[in-house]
Short mmCIF file of the C-alpha atoms (twelve columns), coordinates in Angstrom:
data_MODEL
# 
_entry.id   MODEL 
# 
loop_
_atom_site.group_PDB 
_atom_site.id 
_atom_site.type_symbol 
_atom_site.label_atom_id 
_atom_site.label_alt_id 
_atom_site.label_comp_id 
_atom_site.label_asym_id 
_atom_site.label_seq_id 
_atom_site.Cartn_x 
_atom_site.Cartn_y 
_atom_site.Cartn_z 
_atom_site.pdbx_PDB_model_num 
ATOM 1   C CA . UNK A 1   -70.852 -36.618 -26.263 1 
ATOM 2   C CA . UNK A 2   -72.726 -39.227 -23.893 1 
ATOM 3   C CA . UNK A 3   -75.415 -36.705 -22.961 1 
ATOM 4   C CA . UNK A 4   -75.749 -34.571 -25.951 1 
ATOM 5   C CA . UNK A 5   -77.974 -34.953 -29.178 1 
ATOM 6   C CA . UNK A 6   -76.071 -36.891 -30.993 1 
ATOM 7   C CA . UNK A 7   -77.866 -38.854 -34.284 1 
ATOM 8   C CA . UNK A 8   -77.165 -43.059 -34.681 1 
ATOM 9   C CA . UNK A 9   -75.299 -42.747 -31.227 1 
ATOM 10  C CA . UNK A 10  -74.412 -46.187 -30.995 1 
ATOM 11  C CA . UNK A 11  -72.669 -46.677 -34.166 1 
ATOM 12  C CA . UNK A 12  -71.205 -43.478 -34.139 1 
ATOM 13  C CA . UNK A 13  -67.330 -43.304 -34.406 1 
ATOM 14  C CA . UNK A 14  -64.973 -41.705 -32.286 1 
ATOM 15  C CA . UNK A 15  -64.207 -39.297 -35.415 1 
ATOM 16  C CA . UNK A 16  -68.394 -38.645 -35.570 1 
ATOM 17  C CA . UNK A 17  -68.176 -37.492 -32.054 1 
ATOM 18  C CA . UNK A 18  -65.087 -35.245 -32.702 1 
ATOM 19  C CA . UNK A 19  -66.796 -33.669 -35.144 1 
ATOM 20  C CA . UNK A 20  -70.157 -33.147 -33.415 1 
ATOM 21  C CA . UNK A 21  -68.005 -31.887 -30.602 1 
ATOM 22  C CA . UNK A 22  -66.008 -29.484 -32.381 1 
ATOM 23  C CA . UNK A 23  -69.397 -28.231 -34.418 1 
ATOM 24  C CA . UNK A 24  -71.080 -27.230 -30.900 1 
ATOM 25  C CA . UNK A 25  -68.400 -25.563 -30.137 1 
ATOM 26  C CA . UNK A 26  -68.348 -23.732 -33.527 1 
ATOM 27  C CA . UNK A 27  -71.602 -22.569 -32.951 1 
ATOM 28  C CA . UNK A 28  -70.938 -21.291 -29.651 1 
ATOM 29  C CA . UNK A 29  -72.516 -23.524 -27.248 1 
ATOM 30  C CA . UNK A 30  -70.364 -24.104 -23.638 1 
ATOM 31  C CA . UNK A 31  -69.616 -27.647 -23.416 1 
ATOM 32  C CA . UNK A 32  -67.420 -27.754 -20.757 1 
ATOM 33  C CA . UNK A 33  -64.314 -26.663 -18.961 1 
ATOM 34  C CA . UNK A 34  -60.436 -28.130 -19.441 1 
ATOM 35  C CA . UNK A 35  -58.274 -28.327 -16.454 1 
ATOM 36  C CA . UNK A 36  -54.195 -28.227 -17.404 1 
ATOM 37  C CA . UNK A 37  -51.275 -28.797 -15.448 1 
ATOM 38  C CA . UNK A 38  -47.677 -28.477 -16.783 1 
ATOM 39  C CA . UNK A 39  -48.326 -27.567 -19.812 1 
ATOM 40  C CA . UNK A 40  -50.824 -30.724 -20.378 1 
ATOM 41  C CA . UNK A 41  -54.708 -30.830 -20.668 1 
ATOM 42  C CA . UNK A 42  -55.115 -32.669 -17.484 1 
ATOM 43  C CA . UNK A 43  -59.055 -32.962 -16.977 1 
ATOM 44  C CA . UNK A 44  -62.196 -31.936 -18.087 1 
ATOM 45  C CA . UNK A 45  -65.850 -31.462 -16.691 1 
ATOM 46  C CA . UNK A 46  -68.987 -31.188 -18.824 1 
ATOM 47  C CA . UNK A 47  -71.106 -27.768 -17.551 1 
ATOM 48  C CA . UNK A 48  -73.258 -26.564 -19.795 1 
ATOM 49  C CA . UNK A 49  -77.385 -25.484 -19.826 1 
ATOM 50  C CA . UNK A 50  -79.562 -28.507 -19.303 1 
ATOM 51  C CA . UNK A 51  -81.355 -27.524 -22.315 1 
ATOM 52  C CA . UNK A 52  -78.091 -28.444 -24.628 1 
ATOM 53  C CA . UNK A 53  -78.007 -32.268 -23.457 1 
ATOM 54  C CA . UNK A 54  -80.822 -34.690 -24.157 1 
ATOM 55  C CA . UNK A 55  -83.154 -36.044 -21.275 1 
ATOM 56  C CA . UNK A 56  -81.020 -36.270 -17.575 1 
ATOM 57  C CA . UNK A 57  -83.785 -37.650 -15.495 1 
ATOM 58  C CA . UNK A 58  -87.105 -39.219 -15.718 1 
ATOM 59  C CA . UNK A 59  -88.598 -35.714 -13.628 1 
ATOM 60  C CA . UNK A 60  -86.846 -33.149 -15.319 1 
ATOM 61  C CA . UNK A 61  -89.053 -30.100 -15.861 1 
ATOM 62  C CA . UNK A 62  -87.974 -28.305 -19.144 1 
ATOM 63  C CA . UNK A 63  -90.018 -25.519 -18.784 1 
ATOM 64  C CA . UNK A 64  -87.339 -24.566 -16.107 1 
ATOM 65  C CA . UNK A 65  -85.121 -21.661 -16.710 1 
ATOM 66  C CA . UNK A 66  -81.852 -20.825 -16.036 1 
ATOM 67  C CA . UNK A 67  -80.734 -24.522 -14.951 1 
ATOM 68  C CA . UNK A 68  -77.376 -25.638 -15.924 1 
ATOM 69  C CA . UNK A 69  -76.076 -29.861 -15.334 1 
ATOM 70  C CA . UNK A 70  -72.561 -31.269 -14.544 1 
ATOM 71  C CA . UNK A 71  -72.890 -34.163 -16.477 1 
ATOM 72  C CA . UNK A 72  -68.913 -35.902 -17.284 1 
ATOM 73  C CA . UNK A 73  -65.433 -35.819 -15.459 1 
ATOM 74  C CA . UNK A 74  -62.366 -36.841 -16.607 1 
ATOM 75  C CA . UNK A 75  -59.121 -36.574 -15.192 1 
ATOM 76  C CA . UNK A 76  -56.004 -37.910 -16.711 1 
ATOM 77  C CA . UNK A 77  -54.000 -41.373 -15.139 1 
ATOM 78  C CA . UNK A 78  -51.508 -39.342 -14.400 1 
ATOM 79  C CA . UNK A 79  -53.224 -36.181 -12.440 1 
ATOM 80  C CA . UNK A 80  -55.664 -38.765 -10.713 1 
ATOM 81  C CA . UNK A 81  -55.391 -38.494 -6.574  1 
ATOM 82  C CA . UNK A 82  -54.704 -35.128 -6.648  1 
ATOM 83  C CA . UNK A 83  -57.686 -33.134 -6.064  1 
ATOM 84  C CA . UNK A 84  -58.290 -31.972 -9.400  1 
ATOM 85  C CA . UNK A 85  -62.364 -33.295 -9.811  1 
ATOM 86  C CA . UNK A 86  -62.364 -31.544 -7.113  1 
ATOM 87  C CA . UNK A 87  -61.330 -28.553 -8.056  1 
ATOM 88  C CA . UNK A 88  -63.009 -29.505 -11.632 1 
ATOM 89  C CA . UNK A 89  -66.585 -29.449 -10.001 1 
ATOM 90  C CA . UNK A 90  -65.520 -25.435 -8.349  1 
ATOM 91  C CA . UNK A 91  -63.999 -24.251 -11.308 1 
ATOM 92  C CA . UNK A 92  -67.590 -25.935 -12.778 1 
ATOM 93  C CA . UNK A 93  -69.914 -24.243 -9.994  1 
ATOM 94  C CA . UNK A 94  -67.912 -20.770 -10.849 1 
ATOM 95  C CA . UNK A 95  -68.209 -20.760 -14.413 1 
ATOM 96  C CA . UNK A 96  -72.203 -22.073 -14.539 1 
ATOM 97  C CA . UNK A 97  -73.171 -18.868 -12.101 1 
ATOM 98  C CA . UNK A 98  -70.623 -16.672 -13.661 1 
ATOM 99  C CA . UNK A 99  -72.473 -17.691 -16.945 1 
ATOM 100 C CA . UNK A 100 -75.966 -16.847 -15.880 1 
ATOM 101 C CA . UNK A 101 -76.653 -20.427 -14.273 1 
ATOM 102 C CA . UNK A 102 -79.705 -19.918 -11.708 1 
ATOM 103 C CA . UNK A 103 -79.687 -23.302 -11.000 1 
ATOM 104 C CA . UNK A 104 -76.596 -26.240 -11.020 1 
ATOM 105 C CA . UNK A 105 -77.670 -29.977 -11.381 1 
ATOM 106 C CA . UNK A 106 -75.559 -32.941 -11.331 1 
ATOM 107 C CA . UNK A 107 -76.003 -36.416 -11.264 1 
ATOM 108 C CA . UNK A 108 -73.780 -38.460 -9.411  1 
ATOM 109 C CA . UNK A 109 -73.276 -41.611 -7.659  1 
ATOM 110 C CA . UNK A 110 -72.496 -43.363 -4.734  1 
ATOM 111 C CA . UNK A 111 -68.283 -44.563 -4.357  1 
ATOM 112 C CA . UNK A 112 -69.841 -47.947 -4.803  1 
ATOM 113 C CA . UNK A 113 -71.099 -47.802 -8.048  1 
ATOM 114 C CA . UNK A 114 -70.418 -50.173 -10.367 1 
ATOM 115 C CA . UNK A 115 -71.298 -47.787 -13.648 1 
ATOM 116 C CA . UNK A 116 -71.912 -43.853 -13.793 1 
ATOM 117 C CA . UNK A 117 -68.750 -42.973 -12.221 1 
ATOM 118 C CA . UNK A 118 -67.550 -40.576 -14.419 1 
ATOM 119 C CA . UNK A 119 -70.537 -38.365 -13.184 1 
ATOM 120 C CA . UNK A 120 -68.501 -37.648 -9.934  1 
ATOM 121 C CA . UNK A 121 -69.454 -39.173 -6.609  1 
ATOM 122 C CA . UNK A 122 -72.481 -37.834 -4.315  1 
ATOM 123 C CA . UNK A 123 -69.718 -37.235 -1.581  1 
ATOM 124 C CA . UNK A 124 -68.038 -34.384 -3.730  1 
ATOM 125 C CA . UNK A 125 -71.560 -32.610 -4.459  1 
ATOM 126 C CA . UNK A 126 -72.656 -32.498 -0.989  1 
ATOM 127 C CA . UNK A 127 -69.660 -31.004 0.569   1 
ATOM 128 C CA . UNK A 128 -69.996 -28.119 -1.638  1 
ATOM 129 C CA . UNK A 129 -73.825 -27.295 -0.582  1 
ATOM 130 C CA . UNK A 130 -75.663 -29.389 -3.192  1 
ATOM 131 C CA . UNK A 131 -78.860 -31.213 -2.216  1 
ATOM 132 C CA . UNK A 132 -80.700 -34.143 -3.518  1 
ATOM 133 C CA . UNK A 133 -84.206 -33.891 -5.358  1 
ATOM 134 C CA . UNK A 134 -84.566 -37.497 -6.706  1 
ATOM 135 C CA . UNK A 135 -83.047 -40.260 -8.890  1 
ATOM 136 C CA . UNK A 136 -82.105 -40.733 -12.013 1 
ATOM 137 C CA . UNK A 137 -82.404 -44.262 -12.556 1 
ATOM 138 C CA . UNK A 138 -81.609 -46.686 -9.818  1 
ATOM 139 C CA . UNK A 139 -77.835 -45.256 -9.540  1 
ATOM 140 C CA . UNK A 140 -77.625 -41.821 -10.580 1 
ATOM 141 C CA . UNK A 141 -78.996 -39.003 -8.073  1 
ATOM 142 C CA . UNK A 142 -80.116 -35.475 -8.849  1 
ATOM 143 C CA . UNK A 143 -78.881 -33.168 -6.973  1 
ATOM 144 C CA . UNK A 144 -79.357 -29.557 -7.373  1 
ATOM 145 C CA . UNK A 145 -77.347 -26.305 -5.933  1 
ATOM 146 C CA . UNK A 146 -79.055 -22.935 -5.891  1 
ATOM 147 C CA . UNK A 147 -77.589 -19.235 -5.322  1 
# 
């Protein structure tokens, strides 16, 4: 729930989030896609239309259509160094288009970071095609992929 609307946001408890969560998806708004392996919910990667999160950059142009953000991985302890961001961020790509998604954005960092990293790293974007249009802040960039 980092991104999304989300009233008194820093006192809200971890219950308060569930709930918000679960009501989104209630209402049939995509939040996201859940990775398992053996038997286990192993990851998950926030994709969803821009227009469902609040403000990603300092540029963003709402009047756009059709533009949907990778905004939050996480992959379990136990799954970690195994490729599966990775293959988070394709299964991610493939839904957003399959879902109507004109445009991807995602805001990343550099390996370096020292906050933002569960946005995924630049590295990961750019090997699958995505280009850079900006910042988002003095860590995060925007980077946008187009088919």
């Amino acid at each position: 729930m980092a991104w999304r609307q989300l009233e008194n946001r820093e006192h809200a408890s971890n219950d308060e989030r569930r709930r918000a969560m679960m009501a989104l998806i209630e209402a049939g708004t995509p939040v996201g896609i859940v990775a398992h392996a053996e038997g286990k919910t192993a990851g998950w990667c926030s994709v969803a239309p821009r227009e469902t999160y609040r403000k990603l950059s300092q540029g963003q142009d709402d009047s756009e259509a059709g533009v949907w953000s990778i905004v939050c991985f996480y992959v379990s302890r136990a799954s970690r160094g195994r490729g599966l961001a990775s293959a988070l961020l394709d299964a991610a790509i493939d839904h957003a288009f399959a879902k109507g998604a004109r445009t991807i954005e995602a805001y990343p960092v550099d390996q370096a970071s020292p906050s933002y990293r569960f946005m995924g790293f630049r590295e990961m974007f750019v090997a699958r095609g995505f280009h850079e249009i900006g910042m988002a802040g003095s860590r995060r960039h925007v980077m946008r992929l187009e088919r």
